[in-house]
C-alpha positions in Angstrom: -19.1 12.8 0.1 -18.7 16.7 0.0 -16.3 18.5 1.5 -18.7 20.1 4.5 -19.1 16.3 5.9 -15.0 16.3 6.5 -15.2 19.1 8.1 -16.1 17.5 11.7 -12.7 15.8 11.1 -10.7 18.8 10.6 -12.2 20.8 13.4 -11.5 18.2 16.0 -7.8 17.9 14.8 -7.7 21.7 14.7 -8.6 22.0 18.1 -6.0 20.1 19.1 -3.2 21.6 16.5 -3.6 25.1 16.3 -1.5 26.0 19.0 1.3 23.7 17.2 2.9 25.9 14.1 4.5 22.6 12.7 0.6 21.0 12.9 -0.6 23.3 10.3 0.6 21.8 7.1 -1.3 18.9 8.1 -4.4 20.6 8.5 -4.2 22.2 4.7 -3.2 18.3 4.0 -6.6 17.3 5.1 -8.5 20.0 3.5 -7.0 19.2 0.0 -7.4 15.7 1.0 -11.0 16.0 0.6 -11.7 17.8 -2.3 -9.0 14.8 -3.9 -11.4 11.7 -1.8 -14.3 13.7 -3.3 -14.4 12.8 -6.5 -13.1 9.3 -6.3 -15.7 6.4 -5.0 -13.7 4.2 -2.8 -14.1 3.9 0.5 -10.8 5.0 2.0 -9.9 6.0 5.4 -6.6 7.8 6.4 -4.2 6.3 9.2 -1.0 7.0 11.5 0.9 5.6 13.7 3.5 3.0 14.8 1.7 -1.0 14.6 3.4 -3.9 15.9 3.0 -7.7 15.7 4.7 -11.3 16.2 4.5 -14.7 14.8 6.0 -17.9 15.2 6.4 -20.7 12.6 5.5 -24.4 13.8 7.2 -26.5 13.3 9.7 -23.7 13.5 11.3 -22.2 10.2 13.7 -19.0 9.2 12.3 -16.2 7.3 14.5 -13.6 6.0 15.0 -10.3 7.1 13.8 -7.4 5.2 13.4 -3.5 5.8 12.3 -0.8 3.6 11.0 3.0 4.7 8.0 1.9 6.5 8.0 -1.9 7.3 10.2 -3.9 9.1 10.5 -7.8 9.8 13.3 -9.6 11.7 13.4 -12.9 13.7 14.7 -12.9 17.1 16.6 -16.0 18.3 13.6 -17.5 20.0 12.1 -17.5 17.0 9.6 -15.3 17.1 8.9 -13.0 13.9 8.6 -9.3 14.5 7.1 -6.8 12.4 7.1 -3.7 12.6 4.9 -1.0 10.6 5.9 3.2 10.2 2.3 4.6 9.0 3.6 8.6 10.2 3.2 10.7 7.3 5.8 10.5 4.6 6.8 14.2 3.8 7.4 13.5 1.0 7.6 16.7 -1.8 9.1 14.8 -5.1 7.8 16.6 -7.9 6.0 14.6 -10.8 7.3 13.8 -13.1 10.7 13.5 -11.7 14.0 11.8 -12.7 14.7 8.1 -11.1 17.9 8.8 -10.1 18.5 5.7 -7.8 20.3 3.4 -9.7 18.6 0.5 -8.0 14.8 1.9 -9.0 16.1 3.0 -12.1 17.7 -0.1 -13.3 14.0 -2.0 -12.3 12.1 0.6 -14.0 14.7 0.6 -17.7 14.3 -3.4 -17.5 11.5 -3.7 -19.2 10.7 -7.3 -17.5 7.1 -6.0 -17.2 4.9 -6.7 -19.6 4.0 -3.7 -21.6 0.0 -3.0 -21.5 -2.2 -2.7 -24.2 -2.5 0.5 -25.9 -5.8 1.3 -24.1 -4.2 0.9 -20.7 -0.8 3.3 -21.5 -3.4 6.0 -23.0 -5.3 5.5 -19.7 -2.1 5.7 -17.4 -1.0 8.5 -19.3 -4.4 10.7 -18.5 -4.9 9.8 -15.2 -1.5 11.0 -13.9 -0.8 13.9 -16.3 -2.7 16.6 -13.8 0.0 15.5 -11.0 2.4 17.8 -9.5 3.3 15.4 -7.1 4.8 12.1 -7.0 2.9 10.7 -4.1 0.2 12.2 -5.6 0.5 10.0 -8.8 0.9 6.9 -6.9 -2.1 7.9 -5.5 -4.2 8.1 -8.5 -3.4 5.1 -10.2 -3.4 2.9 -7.1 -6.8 4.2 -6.8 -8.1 3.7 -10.2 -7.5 -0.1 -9.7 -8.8 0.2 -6.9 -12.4 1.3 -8.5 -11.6 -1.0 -11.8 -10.2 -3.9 -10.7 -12.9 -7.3 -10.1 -11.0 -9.4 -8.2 -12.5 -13.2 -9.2 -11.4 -16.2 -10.9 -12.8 -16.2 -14.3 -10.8 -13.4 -16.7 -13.0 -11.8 -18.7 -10.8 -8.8 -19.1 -7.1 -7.4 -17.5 -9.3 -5.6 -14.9 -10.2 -9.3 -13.7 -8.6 -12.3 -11.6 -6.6 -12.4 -8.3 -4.1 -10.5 -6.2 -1.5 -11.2 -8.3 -3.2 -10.3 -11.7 -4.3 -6.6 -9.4 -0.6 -6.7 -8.1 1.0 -7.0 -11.6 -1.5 -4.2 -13.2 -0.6 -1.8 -10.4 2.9 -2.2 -11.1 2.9 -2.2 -15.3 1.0 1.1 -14.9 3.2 2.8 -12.4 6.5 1.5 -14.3 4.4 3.2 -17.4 3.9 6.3 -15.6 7.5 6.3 -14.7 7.3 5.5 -11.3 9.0 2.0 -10.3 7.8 -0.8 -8.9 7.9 -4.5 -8.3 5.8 -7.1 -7.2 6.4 -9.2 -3.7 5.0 -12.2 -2.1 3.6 -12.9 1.8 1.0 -13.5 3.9 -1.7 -11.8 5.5 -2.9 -13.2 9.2 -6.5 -13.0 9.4 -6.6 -16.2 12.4 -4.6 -16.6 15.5 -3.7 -20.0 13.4 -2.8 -19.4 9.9 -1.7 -22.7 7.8 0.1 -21.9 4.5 -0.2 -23.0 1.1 -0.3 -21.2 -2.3 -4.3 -20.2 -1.0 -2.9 -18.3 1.7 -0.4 -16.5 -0.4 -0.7 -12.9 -1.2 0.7 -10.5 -4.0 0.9 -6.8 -3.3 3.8 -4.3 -4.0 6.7 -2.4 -3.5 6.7 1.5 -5.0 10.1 3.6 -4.9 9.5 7.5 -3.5 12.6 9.3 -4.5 14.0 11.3 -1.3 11.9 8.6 1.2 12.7 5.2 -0.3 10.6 1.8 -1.1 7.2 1.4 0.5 4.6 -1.8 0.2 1.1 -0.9 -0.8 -1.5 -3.0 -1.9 -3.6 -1.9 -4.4 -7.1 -3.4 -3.4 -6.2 -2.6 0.4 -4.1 -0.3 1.4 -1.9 3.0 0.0 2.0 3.4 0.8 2.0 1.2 3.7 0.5 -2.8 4.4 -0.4 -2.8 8.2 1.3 -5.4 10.6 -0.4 -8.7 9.6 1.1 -8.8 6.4 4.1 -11.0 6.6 6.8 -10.9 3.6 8.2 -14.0 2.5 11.1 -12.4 1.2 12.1 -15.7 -0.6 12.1 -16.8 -4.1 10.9 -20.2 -2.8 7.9 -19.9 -1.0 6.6 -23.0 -1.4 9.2 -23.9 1.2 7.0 -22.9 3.7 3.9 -24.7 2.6 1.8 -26.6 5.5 3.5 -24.6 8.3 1.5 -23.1 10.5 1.9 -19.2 11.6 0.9 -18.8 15.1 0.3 -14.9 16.1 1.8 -14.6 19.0 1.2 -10.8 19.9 -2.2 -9.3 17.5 -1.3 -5.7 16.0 -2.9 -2.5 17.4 -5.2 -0.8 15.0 -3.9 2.2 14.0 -4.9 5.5 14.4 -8.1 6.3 11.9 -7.6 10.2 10.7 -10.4 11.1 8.4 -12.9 8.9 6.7 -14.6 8.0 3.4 -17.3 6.1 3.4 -19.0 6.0 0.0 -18.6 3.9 -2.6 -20.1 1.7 -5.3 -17.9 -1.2 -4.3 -19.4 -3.1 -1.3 -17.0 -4.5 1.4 -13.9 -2.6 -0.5 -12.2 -0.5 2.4 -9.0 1.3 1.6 -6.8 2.5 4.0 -4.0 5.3 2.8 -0.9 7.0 4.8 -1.0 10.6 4.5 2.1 12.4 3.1 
């Protein structure tokens, strides 16, 4: 897509912005953000807002509280689940590279738990982020690399192949290589009113630390800094605990606000969804 066929986009959020001095930064944002969309080939289309949803367990069942800078989910004492999703644009202006200096982030990232990748795979990581000024900018970039690499089917011919977990655990060995932490978490994503679980239903995706905003869930075939509302963490070692419950929805999340669009791609069905920054 070239840059002319964003510019409807622009102009209608223009219209509305110029008058707004604190507006304009975004504007430039969605300018640069097409010449970056431009030369990539997955469909991606940007998003804000605030996106809210409930659940219930039945029979009924715990879950554990959990909040990082742009997801929240808590259970009230009627048992319902709430989650609640920040998609406003980060801010965020960490250079790249940039020092880990959260001992938490740096710790994960100095582990070395992760298995290191091939030497194919660190020259690759290396390349694709050594043009970044930014550090959302590198998360970017290799998110969207799987994105465009990544198969996602059963039989493993190669690493780009196999499940979530297998796209969940690439994402976060080539962030950790590019020096950018990262860890791997475990939940559920409601596509029924009625969703029974089981190791089927379970879904990998991950969790990135942005120095100066905090940790953020993307998903790497899905979605960039942020999961939307129907993803529900099981922030649990044993999640197998919660096999055949159901999880009722009990209140559907709004869709969020689509920004700017990208709609080519030789990838058919893939639709990404990113925050802006």
């Amino acid at each position: 897509m070239s840059t002319a066929s964003w510019m409807p986009y622009v102009n209608r959020f223009r219209l509305g912005m110029s008058k707004n001095k604190n507006h304009r930064p975004f504007i430039v944002f969605l300018l640069a953000l097409s010449v970056f969309f431009g030369t990539t080939s997955a469909i991606g289309s940007g998003i804000m807002g605030i996106q809210q949803a409930e659940y219930r367990f039945m029979p009924p069942a715990a879950i554990l509280p959990y909040r990082n800078a742009g997801y929240q989910i808590k259970e009230s004492s009627d048992g319902i689940i709430h989650v609640k999703v920040n998609a406003t644009p980060l801010r965020n202006s960490t250079p790249y590279p940039t020092v880990i200096e959260n001992k938490p982030a740096r710790a994960l990232l100095d582990s070395g738990q992760h298995p290191h990748l091939s030497a194919a795979f660190r020259a690759k990581t290396r390349k694709l982020v050594q043009p970044c000024r930014g550090y959302f900018q590198a998360v970017s970039v290799i998110l969207n690399w799987i994105t465009r690499h990544f198969h996602y089917q059963l039989q493993i011919k190669s690493p780009l192949d196999g499940d979530c977990t297998a796209a969940a655990q690439l994402a976060v060995q080539m962030l950790s290589e590019a020096g950018i932490p990262a860890r791997t978490v475990i939940g559920i994503v409601v596509e029924s009113k009625d969703h029974v679980l089981s190791g089927k239903a379970l879904h990998s995706f991950v969790e990135i630390y942005y120095p100066g905003t905090g940790w953020l869930f993307s998903d790497p075939l899905s979605s960039y800094h942020y999961v939307p509302a129907n993803y529900v963490l099981l922030n649990t070692a044993h999640a197998s605990d919660y096999f055949g419950l159901t999880l009722r929805t009990v209140r559907q999340p709004a869709p969020l606000e689509s920004v700017v669009s990208h709609e080519h791609s030789p990838i058919p069905g893939r639709i990404n969804l990113f925050r802006f920054n």
